[in-house]
N, C-alpha and C positions, 0 to 999 in steps of 0.2 A: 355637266359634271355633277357629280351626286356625292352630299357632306352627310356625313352621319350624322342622323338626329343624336340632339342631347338628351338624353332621357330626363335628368333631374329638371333644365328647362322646359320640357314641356309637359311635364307632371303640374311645373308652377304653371305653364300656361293654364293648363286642363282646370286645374283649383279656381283662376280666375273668371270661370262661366259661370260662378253662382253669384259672380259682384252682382250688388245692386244698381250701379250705373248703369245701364244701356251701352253706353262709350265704352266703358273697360269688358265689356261681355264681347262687343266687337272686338275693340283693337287685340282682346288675348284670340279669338277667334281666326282674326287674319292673320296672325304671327301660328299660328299654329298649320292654319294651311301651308301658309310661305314655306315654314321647318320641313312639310311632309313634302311637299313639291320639290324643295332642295335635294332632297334626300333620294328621289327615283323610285320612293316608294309609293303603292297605291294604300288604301286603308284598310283593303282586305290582304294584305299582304302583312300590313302592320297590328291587325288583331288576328292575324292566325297562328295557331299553338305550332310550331315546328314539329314535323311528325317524323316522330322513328321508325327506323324500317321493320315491318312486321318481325323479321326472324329475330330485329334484338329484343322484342319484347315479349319472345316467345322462347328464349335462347335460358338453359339450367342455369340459373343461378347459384354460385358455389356455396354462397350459406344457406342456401336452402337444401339443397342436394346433401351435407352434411350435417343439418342442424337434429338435434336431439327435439324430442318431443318435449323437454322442459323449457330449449330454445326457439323452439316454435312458439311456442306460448307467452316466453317473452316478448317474443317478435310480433306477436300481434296485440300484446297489452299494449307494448310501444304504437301500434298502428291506430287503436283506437283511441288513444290517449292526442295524436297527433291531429287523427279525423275531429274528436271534440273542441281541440283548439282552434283547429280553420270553420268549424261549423258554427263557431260560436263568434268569428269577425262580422263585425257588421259590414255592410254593399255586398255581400259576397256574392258574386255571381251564380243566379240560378243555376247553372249548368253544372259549375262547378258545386255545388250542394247534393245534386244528385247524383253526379258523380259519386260524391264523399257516401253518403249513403247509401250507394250501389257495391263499394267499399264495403261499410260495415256488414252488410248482407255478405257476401263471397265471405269477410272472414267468420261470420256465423258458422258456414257450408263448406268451411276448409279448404275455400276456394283460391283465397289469396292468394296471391304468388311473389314469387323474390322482385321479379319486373314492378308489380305493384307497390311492392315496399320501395324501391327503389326512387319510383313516380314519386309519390308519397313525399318522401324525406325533402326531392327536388322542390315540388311543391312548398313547400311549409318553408323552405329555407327561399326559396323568393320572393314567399309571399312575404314575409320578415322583413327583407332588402327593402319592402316600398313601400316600409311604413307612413 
């Protein structure tokens, strides 16, 4: 039977691998396995990005499809305003840095796209969630 991890629980667990004890490095260690084994998840299953199916990411976006070339502009002031505040968390995941900066390039090149804003907005408002 498979329980759903608690995320806020093992966020505290995860916190607890920098204790100084040895003991508390373990015991947060085995409760962490125990939560994922509960769960019927493996850990690659539990650090991968859920992926969307190409055509929604590739699919008109309706404010972009109507946006005025002054709301274009907004919309990417807002993008890069949003890239400088996740670029600027500290632990942030290499990948995700390049990404962010792979980002500001496309919107340099006009390349952006509504899917990306979209990403974007999702991103920053979970990363928020885990403070």
């Amino acid at each position: 039977m498979s329980e759903e991890l608690d995320r806020d629980n093992l966020i505290g667990l995860l916190d607890k691998l920098g204790a100084e004890r040895d003991e508390d490095v373990l015991s947060a260690a085995r409760a962490i396995g125990a939560q994922v084994a509960a769960s019927g998840q493996t850990w690659d299953q539990l650090l991968t990005e859920p992926e969307m199916p190409e055509a929604d990411w590739d699919a008109p976006d309706e404010e972009e499809e109507e946006a005025s070339p002054g709301e274009a502009a907004a919309g990417d002031r807002e993008a890069l305003s949003l890239i400088a505040k996740l670029l600027a968390k500290p632990g942030l995941y290499e990948g995700t840095r390049h990404e962010l900066e792979g980002y500001k390039e496309d919107i340099a090149e006009g390349e952006f796209t509504g899917a990306d804003r979209k990403y974007l907005r999702s991103l920053n408002a979970r990363m928020a969630k885990s403070k």
